[in-house]
C-alpha positions as CSV (number, residue, x, y, z in Angstrom):
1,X,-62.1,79.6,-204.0
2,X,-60.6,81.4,-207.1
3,X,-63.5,84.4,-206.3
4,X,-62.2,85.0,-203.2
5,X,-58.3,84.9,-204.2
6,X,-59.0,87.2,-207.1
7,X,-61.4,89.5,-204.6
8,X,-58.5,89.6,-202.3
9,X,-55.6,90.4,-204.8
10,X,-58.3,93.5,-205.9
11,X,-58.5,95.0,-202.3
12,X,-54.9,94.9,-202.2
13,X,-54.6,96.4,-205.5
14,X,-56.8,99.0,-205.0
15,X,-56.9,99.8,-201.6
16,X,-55.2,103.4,-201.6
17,X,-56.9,104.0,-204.9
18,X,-60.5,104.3,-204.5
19,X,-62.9,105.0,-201.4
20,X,-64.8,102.3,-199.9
21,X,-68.0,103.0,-202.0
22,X,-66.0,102.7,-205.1
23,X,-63.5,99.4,-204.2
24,X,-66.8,98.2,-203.2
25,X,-68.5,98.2,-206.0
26,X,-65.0,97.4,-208.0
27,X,-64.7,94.3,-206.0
28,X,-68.9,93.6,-206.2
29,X,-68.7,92.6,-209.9
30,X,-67.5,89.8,-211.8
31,X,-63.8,89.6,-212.5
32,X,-63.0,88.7,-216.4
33,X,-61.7,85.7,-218.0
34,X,-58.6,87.0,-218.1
35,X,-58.7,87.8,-213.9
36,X,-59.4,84.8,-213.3
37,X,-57.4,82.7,-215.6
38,X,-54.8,84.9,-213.7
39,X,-55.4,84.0,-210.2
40,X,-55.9,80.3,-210.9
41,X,-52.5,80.7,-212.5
42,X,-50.9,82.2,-209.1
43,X,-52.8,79.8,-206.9
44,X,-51.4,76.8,-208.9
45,X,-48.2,78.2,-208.6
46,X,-48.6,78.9,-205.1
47,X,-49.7,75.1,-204.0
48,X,-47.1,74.0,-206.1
49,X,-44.2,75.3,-203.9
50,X,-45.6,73.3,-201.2
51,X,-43.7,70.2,-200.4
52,X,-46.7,67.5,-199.3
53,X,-50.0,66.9,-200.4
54,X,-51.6,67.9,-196.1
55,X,-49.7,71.1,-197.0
56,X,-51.7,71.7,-200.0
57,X,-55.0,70.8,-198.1
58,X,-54.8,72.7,-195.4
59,X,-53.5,75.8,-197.6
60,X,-56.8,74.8,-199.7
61,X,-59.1,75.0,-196.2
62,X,-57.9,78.1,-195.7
63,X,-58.6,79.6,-198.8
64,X,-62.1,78.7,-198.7
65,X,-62.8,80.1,-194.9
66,X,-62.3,77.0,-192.6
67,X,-60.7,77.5,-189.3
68,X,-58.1,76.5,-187.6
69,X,-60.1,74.0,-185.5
70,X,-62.0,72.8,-188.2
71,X,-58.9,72.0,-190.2
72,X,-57.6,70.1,-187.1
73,X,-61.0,68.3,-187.0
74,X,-60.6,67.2,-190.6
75,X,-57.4,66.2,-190.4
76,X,-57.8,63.7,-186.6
77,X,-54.6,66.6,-185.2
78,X,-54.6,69.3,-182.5
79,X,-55.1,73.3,-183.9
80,X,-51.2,73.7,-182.5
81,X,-50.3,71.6,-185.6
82,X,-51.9,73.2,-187.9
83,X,-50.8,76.5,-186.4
84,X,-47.3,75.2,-186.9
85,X,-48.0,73.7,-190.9
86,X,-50.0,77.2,-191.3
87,X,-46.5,79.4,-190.4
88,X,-44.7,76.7,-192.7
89,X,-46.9,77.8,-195.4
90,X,-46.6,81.5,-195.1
91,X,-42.7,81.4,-194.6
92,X,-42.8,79.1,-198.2
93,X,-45.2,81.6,-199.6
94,X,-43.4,84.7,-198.2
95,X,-40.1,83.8,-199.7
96,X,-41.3,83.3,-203.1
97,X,-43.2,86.7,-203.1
98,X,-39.6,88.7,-201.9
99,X,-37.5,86.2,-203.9
């Protein structure tokens, strides 16, 4: 989970910076402990602004790649709900990254 944040907080990084060969092979190798200590540190903080502990779980499921459906499947609820706890998320999220 903490791979993928930290390889998605490169991209964004580094996106107008390098080619694709280069941010590639940037993004191929393994971050340091001081990347990830970093990320973990933003993704605590993160899951911490969220209210419940489903809120934290689904935000979780996403991280790691599950779908909408399968979310819903986990948690016994149609994918409209999590689509709705989903835009909660972001808006939370969203506010604390322009505050």
């Amino acid at each position: 989970m903490i791979r993928k944040s930290i390889d998605l907080t490169r991209k964004k990084r580094l996106d107008h910076a390098f080619g694709d060969e280069e941010l590639s092979a940037f993004l191929s190798r393994e971050p340091s402990p001081e990347e990830a200590a970093e990320t973990a540190d933003r993704v605590r903080h993160l899951l911490d602004l969220l209210d419940d502990s489903e809120l934290r779980q689904i935000a979780l499921w996403k991280v790691e790649g599950c779908s909408n459906e399968e979310i819903a499947n986990n948690l016994g609820c149609v994918e409209r709900s999590v689509e709705r706890k989903l835009r909660r998320i972001r808006l939370l999220w969203q506010n604390e990254v322009t505050a």
